[in-house]
N, CA, C and O atoms as a Maestro MAE file, in Angstrom:
{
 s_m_m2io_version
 :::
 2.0.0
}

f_m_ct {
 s_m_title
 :::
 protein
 m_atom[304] {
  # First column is atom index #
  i_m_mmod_type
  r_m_x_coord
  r_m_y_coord
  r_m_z_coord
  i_m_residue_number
  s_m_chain_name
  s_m_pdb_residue_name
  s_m_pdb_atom_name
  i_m_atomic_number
  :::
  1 25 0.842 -1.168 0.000 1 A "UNK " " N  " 7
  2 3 0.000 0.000 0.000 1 A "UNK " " CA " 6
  3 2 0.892 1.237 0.000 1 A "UNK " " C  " 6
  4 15 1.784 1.349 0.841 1 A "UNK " " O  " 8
  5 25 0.621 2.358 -1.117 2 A "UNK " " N  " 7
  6 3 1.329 3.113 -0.750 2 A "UNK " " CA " 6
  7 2 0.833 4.228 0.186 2 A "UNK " " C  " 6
  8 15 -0.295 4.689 0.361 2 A "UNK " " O  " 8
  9 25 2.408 4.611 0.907 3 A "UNK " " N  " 7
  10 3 1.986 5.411 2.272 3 A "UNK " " CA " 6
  11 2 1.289 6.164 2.148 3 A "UNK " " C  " 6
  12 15 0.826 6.462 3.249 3 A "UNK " " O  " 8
  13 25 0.686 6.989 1.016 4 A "UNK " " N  " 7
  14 3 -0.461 7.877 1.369 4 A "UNK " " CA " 6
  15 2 -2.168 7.454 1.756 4 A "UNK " " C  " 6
  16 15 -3.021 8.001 2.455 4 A "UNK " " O  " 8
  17 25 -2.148 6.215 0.922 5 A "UNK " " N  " 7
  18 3 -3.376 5.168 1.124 5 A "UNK " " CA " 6
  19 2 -3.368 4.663 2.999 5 A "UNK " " C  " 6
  20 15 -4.333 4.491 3.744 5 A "UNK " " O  " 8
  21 25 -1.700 4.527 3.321 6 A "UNK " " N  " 7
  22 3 -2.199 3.447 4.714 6 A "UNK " " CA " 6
  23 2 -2.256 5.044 5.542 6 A "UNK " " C  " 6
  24 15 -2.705 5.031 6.688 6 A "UNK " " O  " 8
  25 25 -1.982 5.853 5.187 7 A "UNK " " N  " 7
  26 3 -2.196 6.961 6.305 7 A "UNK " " CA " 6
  27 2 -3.661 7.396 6.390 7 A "UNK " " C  " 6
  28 15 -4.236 7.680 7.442 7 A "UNK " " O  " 8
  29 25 -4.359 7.423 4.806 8 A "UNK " " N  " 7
  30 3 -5.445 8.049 4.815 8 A "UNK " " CA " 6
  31 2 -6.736 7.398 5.163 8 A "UNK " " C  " 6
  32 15 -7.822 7.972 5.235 8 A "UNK " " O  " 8
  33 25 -6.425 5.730 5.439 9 A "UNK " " N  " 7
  34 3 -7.248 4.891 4.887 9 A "UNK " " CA " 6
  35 2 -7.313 4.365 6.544 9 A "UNK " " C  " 6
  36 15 -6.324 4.013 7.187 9 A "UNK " " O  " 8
  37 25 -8.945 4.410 7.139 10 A "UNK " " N  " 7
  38 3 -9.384 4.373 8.335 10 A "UNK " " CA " 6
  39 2 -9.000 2.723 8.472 10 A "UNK " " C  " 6
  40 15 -8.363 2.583 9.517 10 A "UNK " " O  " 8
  41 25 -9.140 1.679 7.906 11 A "UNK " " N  " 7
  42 3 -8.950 0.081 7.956 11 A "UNK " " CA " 6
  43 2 -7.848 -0.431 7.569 11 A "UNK " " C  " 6
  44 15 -7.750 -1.517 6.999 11 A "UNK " " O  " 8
  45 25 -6.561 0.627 7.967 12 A "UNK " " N  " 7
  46 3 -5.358 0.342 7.082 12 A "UNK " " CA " 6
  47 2 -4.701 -0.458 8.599 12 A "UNK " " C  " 6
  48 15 -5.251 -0.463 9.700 12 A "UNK " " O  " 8
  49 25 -3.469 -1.048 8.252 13 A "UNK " " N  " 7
  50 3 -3.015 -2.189 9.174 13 A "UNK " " CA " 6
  51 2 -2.300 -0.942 10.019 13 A "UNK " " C  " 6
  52 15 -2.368 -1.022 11.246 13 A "UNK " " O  " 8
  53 25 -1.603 0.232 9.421 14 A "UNK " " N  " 7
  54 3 -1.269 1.344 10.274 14 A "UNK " " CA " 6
  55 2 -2.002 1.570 11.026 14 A "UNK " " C  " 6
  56 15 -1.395 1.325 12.069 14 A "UNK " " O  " 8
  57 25 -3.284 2.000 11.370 15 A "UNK " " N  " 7
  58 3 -4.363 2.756 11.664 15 A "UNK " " CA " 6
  59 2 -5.007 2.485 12.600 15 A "UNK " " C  " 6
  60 15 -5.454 3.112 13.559 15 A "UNK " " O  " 8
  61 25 -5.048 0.797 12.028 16 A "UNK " " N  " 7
  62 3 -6.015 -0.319 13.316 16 A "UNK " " CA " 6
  63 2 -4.850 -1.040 14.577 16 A "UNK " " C  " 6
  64 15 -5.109 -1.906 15.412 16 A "UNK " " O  " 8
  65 25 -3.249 -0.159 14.277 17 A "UNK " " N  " 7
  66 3 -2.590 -0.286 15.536 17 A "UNK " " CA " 6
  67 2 -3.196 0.322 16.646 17 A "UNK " " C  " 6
  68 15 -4.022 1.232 16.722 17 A "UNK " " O  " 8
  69 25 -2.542 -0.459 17.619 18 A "UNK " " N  " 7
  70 3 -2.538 0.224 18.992 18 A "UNK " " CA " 6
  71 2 -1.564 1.148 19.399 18 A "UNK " " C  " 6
  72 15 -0.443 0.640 19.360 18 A "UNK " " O  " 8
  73 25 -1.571 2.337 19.784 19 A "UNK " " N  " 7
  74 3 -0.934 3.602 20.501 19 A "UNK " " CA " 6
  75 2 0.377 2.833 20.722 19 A "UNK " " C  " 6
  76 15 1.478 3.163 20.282 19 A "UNK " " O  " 8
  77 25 0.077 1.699 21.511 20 A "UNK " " N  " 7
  78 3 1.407 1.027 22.441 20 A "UNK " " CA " 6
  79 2 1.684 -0.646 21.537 20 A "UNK " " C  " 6
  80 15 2.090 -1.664 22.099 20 A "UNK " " O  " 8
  81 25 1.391 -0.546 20.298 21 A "UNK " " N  " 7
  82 3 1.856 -1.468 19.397 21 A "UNK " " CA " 6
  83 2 3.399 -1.562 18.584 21 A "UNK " " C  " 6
  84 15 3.460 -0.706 17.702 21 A "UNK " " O  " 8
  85 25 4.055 -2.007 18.639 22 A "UNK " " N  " 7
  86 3 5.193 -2.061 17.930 22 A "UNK " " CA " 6
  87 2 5.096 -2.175 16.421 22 A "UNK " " C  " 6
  88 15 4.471 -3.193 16.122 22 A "UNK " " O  " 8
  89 25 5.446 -1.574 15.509 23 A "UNK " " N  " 7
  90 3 5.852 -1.755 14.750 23 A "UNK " " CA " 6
  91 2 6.702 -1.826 13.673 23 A "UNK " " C  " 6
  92 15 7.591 -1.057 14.037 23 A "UNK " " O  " 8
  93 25 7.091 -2.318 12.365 24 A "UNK " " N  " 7
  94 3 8.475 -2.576 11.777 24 A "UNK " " CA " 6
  95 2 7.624 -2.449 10.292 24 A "UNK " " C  " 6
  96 15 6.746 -3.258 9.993 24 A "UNK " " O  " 8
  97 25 7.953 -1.505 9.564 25 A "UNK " " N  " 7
  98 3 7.844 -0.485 8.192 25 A "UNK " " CA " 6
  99 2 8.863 -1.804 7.173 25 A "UNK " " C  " 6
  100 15 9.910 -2.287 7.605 25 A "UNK " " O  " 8
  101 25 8.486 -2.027 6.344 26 A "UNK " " N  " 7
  102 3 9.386 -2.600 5.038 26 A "UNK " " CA " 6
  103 2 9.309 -1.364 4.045 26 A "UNK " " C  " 6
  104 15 8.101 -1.145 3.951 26 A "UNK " " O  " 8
  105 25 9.899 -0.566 3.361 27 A "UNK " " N  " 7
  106 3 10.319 0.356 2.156 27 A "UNK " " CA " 6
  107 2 10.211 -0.108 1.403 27 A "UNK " " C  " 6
  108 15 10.685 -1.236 1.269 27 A "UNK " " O  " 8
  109 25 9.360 0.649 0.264 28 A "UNK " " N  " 7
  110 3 9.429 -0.322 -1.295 28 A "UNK " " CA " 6
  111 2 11.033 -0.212 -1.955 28 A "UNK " " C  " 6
  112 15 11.572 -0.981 -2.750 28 A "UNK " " O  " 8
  113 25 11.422 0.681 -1.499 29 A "UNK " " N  " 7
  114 3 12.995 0.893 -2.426 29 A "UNK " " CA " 6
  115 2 13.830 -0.322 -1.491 29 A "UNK " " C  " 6
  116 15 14.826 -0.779 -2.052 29 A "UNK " " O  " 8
  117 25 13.569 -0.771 -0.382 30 A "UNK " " N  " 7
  118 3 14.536 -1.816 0.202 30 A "UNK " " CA " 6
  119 2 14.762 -3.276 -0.356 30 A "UNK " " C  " 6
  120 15 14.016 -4.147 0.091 30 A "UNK " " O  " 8
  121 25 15.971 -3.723 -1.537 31 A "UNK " " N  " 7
  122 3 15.617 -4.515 -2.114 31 A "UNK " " CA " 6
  123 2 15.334 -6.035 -1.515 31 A "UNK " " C  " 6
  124 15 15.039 -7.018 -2.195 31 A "UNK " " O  " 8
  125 25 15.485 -5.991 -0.171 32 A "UNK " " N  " 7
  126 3 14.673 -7.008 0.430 32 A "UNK " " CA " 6
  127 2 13.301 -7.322 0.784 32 A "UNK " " C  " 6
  128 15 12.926 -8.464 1.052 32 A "UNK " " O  " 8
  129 25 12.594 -6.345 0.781 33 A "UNK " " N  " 7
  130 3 11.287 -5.977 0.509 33 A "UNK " " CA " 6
  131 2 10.256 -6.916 0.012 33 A "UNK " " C  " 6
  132 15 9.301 -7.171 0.745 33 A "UNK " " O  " 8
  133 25 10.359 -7.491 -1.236 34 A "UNK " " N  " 7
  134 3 9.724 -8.590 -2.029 34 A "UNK " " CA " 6
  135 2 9.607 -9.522 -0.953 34 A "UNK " " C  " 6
  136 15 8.647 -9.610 -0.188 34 A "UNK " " O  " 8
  137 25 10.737 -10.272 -0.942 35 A "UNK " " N  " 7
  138 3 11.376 -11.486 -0.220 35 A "UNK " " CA " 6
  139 2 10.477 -11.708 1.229 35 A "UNK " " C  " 6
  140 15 9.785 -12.705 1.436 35 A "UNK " " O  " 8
  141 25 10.610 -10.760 2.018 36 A "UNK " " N  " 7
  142 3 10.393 -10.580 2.860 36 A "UNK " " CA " 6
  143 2 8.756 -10.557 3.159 36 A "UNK " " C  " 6
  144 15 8.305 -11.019 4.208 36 A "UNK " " O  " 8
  145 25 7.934 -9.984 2.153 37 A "UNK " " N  " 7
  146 3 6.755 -9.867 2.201 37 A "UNK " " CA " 6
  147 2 6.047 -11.408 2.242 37 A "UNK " " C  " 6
  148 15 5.207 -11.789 3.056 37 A "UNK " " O  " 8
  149 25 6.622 -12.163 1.146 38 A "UNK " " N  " 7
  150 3 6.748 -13.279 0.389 38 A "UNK " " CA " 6
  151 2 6.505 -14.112 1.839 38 A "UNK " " C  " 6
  152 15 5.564 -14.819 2.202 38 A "UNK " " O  " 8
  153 25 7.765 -13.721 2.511 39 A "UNK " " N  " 7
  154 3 8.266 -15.032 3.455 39 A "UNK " " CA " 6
  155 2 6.679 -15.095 4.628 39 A "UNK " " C  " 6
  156 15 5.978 -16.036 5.001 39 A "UNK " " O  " 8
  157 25 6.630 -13.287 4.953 40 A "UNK " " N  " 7
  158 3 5.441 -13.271 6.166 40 A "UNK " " CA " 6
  159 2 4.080 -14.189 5.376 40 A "UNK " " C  " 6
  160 15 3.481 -15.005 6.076 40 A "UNK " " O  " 8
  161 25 3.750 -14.037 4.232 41 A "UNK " " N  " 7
  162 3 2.286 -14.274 3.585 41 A "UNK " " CA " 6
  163 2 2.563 -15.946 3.863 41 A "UNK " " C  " 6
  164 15 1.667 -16.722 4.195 41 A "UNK " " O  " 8
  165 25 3.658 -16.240 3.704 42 A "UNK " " N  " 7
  166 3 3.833 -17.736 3.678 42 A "UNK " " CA " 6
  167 2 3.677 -18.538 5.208 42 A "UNK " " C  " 6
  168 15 3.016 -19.519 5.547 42 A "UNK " " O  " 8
  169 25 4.870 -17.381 6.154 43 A "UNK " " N  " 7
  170 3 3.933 -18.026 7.609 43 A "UNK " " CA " 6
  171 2 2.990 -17.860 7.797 43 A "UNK " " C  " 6
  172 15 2.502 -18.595 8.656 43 A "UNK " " O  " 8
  173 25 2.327 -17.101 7.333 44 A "UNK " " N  " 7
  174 3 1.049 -16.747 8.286 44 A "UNK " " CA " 6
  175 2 0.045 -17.969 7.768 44 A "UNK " " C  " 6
  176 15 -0.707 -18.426 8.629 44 A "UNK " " O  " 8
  177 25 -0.017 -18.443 6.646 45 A "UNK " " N  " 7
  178 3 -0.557 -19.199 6.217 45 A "UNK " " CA " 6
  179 2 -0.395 -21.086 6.756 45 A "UNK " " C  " 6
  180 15 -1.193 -22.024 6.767 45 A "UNK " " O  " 8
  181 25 0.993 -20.939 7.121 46 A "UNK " " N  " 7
  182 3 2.001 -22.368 7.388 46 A "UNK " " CA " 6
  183 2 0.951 -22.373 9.219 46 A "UNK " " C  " 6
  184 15 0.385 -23.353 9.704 46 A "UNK " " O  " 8
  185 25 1.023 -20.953 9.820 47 A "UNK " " N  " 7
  186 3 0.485 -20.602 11.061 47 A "UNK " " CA " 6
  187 2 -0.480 -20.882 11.420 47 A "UNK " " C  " 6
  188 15 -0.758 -21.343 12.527 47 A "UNK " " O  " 8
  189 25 -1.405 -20.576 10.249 48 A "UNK " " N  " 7
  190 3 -3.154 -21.343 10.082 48 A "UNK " " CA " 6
  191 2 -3.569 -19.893 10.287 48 A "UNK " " C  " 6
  192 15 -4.798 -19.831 10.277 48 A "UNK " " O  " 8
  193 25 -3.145 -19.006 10.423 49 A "UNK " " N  " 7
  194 3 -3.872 -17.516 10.720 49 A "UNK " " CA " 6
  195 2 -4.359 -17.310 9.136 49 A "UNK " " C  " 6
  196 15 -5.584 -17.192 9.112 49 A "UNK " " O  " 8
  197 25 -3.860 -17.246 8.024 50 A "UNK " " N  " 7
  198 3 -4.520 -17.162 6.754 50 A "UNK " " CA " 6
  199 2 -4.882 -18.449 6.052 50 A "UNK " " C  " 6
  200 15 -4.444 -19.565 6.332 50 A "UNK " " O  " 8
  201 25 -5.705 -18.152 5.143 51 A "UNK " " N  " 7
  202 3 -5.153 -19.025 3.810 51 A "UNK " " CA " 6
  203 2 -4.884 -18.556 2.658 51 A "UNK " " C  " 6
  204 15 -5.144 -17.354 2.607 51 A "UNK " " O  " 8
  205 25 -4.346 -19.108 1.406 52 A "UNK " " N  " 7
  206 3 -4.015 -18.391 0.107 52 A "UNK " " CA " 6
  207 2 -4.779 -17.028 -0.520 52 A "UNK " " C  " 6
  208 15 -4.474 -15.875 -0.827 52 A "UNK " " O  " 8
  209 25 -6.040 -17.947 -0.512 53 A "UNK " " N  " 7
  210 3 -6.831 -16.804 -0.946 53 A "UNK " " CA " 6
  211 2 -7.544 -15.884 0.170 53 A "UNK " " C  " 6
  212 15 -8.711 -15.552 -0.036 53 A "UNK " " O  " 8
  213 25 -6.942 -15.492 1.252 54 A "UNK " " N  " 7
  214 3 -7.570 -14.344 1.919 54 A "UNK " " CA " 6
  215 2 -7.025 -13.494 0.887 54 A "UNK " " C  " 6
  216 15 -6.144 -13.712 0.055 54 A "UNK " " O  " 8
  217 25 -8.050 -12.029 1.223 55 A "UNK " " N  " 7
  218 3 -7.515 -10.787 0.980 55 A "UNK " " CA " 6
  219 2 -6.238 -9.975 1.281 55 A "UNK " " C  " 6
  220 15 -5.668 -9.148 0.569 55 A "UNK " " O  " 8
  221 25 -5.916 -10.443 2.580 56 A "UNK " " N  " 7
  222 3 -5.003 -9.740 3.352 56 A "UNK " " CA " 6
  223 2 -3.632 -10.050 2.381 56 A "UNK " " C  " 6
  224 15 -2.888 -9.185 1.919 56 A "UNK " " O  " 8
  225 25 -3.513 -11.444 2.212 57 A "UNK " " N  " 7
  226 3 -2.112 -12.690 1.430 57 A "UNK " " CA " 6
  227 2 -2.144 -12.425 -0.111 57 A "UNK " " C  " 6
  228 15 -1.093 -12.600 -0.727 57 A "UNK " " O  " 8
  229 25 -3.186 -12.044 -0.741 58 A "UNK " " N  " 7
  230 3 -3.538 -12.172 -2.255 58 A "UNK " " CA " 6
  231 2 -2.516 -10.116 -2.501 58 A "UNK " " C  " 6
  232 15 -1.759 -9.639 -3.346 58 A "UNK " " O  " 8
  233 25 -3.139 -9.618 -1.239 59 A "UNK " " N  " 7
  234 3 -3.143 -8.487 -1.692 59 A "UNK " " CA " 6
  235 2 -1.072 -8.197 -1.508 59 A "UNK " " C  " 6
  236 15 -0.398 -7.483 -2.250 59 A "UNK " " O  " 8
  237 25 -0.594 -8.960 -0.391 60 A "UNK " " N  " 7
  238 3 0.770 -8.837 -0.261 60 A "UNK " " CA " 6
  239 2 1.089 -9.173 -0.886 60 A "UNK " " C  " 6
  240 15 2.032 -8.464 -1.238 60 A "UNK " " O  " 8
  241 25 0.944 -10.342 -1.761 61 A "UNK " " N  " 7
  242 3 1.879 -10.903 -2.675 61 A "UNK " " CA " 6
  243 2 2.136 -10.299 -3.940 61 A "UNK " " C  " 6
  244 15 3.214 -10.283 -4.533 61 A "UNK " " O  " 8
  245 25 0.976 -9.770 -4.325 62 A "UNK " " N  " 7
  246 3 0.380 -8.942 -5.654 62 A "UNK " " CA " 6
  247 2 0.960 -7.270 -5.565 62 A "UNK " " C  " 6
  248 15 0.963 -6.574 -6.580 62 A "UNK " " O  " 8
  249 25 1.470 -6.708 -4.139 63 A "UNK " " N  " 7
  250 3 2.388 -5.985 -3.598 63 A "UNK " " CA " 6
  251 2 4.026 -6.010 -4.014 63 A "UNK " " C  " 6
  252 15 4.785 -5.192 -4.533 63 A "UNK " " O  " 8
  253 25 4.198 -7.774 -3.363 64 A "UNK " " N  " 7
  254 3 5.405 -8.082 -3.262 64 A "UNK " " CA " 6
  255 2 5.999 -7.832 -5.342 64 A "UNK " " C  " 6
  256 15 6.896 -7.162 -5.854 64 A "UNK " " O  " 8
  257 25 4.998 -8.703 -5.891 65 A "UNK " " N  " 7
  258 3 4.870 -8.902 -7.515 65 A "UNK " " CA " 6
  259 2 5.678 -7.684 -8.161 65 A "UNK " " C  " 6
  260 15 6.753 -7.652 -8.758 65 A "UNK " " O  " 8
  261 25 4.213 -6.110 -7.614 66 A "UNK " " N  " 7
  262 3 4.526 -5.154 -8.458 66 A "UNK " " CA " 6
  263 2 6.268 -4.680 -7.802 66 A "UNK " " C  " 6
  264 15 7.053 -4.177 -8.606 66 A "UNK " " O  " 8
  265 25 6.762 -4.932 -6.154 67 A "UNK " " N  " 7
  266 3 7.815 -4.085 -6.409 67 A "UNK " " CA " 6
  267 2 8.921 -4.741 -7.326 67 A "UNK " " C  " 6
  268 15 9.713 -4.081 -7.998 67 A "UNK " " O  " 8
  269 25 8.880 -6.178 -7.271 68 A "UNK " " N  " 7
  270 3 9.894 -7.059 -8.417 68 A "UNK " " CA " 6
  271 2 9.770 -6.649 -10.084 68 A "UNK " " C  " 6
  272 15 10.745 -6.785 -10.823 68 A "UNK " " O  " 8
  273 25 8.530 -6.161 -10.552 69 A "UNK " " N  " 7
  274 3 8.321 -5.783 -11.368 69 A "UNK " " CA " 6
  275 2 8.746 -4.360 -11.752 69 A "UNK " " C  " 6
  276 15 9.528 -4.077 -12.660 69 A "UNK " " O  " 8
  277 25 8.140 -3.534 -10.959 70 A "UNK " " N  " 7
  278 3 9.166 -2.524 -10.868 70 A "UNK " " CA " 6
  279 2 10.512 -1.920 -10.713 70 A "UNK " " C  " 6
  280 15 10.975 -0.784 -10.811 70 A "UNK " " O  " 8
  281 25 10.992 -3.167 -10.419 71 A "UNK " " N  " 7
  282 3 12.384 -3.263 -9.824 71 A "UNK " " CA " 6
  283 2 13.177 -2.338 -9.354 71 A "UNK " " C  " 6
  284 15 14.361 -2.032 -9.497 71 A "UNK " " O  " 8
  285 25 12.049 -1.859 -8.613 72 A "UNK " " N  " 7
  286 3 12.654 -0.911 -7.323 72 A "UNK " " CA " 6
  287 2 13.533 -0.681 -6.070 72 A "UNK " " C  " 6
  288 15 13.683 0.218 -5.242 72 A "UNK " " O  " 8
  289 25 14.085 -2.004 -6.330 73 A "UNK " " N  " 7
  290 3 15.370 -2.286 -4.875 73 A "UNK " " CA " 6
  291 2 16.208 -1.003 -5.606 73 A "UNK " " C  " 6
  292 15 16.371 -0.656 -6.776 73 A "UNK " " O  " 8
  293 25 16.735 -0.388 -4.040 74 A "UNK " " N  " 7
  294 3 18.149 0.571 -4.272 74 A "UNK " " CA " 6
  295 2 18.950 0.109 -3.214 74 A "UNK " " C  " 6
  296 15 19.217 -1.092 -3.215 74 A "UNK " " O  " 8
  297 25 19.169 0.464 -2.762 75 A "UNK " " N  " 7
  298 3 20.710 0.239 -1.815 75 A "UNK " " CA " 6
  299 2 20.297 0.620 -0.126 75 A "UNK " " C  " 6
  300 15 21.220 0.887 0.644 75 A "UNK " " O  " 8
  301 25 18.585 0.621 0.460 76 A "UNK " " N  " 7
  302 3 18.671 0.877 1.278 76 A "UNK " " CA " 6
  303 2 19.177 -0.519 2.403 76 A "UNK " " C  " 6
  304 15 19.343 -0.314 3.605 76 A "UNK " " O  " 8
  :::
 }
 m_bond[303] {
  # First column is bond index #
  i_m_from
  i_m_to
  i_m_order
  :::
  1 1 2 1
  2 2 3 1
  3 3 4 2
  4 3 5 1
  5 5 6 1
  6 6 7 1
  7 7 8 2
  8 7 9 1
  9 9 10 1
  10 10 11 1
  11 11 12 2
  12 11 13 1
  13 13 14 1
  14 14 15 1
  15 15 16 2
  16 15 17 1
  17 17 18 1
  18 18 19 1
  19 19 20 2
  20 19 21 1
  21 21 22 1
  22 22 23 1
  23 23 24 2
  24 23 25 1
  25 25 26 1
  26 26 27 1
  27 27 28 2
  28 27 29 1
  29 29 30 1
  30 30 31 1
  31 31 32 2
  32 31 33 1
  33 33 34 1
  34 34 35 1
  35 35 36 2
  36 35 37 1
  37 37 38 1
  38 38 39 1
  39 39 40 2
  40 39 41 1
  41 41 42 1
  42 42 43 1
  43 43 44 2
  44 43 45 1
  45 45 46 1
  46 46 47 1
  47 47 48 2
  48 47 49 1
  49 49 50 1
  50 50 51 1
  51 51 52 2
  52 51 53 1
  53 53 54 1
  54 54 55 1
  55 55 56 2
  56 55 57 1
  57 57 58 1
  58 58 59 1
  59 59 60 2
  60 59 61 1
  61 61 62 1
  62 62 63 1
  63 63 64 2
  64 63 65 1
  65 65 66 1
  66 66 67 1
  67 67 68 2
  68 67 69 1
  69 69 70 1
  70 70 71 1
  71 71 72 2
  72 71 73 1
  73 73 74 1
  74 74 75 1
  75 75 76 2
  76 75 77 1
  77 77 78 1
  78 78 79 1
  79 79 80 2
  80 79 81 1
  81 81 82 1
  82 82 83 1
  83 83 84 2
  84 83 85 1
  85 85 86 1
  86 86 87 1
  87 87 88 2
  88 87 89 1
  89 89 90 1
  90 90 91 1
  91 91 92 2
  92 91 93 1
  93 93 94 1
  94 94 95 1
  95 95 96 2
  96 95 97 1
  97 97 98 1
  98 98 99 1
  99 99 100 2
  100 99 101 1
  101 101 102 1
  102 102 103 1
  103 103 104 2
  104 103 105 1
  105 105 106 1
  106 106 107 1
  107 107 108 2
  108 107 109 1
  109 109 110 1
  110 110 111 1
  111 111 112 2
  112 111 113 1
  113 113 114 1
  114 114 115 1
  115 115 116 2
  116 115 117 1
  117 117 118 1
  118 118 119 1
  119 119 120 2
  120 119 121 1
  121 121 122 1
  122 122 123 1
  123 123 124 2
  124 123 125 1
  125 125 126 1
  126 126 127 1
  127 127 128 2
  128 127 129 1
  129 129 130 1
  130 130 131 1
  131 131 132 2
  132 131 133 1
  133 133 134 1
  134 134 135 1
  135 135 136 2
  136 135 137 1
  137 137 138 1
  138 138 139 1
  139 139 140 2
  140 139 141 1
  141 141 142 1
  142 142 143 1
  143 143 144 2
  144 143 145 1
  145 145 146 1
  146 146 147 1
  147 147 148 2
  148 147 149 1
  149 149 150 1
  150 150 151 1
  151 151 152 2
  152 151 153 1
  153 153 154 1
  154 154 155 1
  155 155 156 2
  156 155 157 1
  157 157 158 1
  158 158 159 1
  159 159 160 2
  160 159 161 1
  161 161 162 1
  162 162 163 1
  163 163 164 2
  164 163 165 1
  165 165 166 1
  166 166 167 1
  167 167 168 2
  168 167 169 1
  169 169 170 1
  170 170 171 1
  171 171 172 2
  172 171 173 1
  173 173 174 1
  174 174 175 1
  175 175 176 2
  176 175 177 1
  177 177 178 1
  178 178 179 1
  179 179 180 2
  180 179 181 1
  181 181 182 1
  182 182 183 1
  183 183 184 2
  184 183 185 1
  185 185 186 1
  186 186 187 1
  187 187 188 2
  188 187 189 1
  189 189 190 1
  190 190 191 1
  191 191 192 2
  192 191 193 1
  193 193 194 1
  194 194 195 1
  195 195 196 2
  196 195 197 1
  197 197 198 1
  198 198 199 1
  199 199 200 2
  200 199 201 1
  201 201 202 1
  202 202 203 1
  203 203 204 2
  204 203 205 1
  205 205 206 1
  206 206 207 1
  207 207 208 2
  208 207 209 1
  209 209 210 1
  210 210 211 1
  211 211 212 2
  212 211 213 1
  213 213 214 1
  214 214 215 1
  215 215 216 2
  216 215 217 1
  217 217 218 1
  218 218 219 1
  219 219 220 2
  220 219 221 1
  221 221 222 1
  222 222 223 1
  223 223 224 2
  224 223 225 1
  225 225 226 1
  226 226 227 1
  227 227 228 2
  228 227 229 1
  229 229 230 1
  230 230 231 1
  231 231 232 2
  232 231 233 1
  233 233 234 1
  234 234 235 1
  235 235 236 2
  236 235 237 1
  237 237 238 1
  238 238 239 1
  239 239 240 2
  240 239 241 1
  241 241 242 1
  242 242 243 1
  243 243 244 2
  244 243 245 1
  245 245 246 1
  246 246 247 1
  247 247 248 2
  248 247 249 1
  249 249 250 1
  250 250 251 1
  251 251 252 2
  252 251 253 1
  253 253 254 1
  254 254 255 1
  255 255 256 2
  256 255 257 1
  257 257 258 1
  258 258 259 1
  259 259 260 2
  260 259 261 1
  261 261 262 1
  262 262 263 1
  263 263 264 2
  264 263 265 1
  265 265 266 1
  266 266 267 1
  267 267 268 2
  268 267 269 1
  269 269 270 1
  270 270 271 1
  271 271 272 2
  272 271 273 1
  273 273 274 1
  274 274 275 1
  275 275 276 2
  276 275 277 1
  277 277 278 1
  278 278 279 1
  279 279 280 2
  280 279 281 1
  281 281 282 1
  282 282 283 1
  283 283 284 2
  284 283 285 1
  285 285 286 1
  286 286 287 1
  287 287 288 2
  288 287 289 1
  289 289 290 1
  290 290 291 1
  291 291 292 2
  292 291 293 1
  293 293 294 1
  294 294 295 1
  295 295 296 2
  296 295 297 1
  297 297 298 1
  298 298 299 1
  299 299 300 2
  300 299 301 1
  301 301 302 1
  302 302 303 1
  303 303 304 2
  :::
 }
}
């Protein structure tokens, strides 16, 4: 999602944190990024918390897709 969508967007995974939630940002320019997205959609699924075709997994991967496609890794 890009950051202007998860800021603006009331049901965004930003949004529906908690005040006192931790969280950890992936960068589309970070060329680990893909990989990484890839790996979470895959536990979560291995976890039993998703399956393939949720929304949540369809929509990361299809995320993960466009930044490989774009081939937007830089050097962060």
């Amino acid at each position: 999602m890009l950051k202007r969508e998860e800021l603006t967007s009331r049901n965004s995974c930003l949004n529906r944190a908690a005040d006192d939630e931790y969280l950890f940002v992936l960068r589309g320019h970070d060329i680990a990024t893909p990989a990484t997205i890839r790996f979470w959609a895959a536990e979560r699924i291995r976890i039993g918390k998703n399956k393939p075709t949720d929304d949540q997994i369809v929509s990361a991967v299809r995320d993960a897709d466009m930044l490989d496609r774009e081939n937007r890794g830089g050097d962060l």
